[in-house]
C-alpha positions in Angstrom: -27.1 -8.1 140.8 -26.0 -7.7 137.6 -25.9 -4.4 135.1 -25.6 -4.7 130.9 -24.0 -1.7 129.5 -22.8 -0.6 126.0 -19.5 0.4 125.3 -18.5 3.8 125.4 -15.2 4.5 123.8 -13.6 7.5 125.8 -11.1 9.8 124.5 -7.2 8.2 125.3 -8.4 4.5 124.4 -8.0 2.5 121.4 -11.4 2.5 120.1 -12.1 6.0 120.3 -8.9 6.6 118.4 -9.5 3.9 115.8 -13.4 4.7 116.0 -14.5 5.1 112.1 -12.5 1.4 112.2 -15.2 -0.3 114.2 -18.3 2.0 113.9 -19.4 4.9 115.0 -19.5 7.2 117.9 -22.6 9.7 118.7 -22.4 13.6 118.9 -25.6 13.3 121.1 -24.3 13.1 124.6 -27.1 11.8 126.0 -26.1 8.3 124.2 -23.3 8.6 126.9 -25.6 7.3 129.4 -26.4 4.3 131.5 -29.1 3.4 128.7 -27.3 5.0 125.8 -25.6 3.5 122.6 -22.4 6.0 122.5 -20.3 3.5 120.0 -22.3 1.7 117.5 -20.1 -1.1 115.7 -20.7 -1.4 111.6 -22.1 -4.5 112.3 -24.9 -3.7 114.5 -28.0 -0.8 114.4 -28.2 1.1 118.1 -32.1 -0.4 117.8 -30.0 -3.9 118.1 -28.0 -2.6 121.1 -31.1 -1.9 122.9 -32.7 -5.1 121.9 -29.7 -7.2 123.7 -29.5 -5.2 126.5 -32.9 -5.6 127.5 -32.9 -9.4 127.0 -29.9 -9.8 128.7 -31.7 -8.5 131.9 -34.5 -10.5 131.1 -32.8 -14.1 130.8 -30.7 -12.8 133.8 -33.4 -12.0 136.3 -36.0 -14.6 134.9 -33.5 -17.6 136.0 -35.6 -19.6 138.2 -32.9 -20.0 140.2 -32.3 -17.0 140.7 -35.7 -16.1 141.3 -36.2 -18.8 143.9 -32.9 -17.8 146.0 -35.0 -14.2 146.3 -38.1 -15.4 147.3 -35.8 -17.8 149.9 -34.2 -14.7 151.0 -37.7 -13.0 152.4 -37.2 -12.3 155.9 -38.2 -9.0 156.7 -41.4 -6.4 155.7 -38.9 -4.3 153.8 -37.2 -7.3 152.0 -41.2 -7.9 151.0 -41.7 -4.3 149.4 -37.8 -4.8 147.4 -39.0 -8.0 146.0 -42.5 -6.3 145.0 -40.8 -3.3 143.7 -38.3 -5.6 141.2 -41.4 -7.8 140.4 -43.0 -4.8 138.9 -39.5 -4.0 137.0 -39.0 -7.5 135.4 -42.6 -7.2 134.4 -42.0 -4.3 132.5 -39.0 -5.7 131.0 -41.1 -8.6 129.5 -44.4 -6.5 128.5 -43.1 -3.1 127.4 -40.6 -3.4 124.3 -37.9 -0.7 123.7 -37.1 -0.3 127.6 -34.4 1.3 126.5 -35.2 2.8 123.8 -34.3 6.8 124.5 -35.2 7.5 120.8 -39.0 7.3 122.2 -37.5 9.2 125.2 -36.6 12.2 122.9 -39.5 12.3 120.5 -41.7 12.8 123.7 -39.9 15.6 125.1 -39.3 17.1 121.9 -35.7 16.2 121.2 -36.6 14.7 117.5 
């Protein structure tokens, strides 16, 4: 298993303290999240953050070896209905751009 996550500089590190060095931080705490962009560096856009993140769980989970050790793995009903289940998730991480895109989130609920 593998999880992609941006950084989030928390108060008492370097990067928080040196923050308007490197980037810049959100006053939204939501960004503070699993699928958040807290810390934005100068050189990237938080649309570019998203954009890495999603196809760094594509090329991760797409590796046919990877892919073939799961389907080698099958041994039970249940392990049947897990592999169906992340199926449908790496779809969606291939069809639907802007899996992570909580801006889309917001706008939907209201949140501008």
């Amino acid at each position: 298993m593998a999880s992609f996550h941006a950084i989030a500089p928390f108060p008492g590190t370097h990067l928080h303290d040196h923050v308007k060095e490197y980037g810049t931080l959100s006053e939204d705490l939501r960004d503070f999240t699993y699928q958040g962009a807290a810390f934005v560096p100068h050189t990237m856009t938080r649309e570019q953050i998203w954009e890495l993140r999603q196809r760094a769980y594509r090329t991760f989970y797409s590796r046919p070896r990877y892919l073939l050790g799961k389907l080698a793995g099958l041994r039970r009903r249940h392990d049947l209905e897990a592999a169906v289940k992340s199926a449908r998730s790496l779809f969606w991480l291939w069809a639907r751009k802007g899996v992570f895109d909580m801006s889309a989130d917001r706008r939907r609920a209201g949140g501008g």
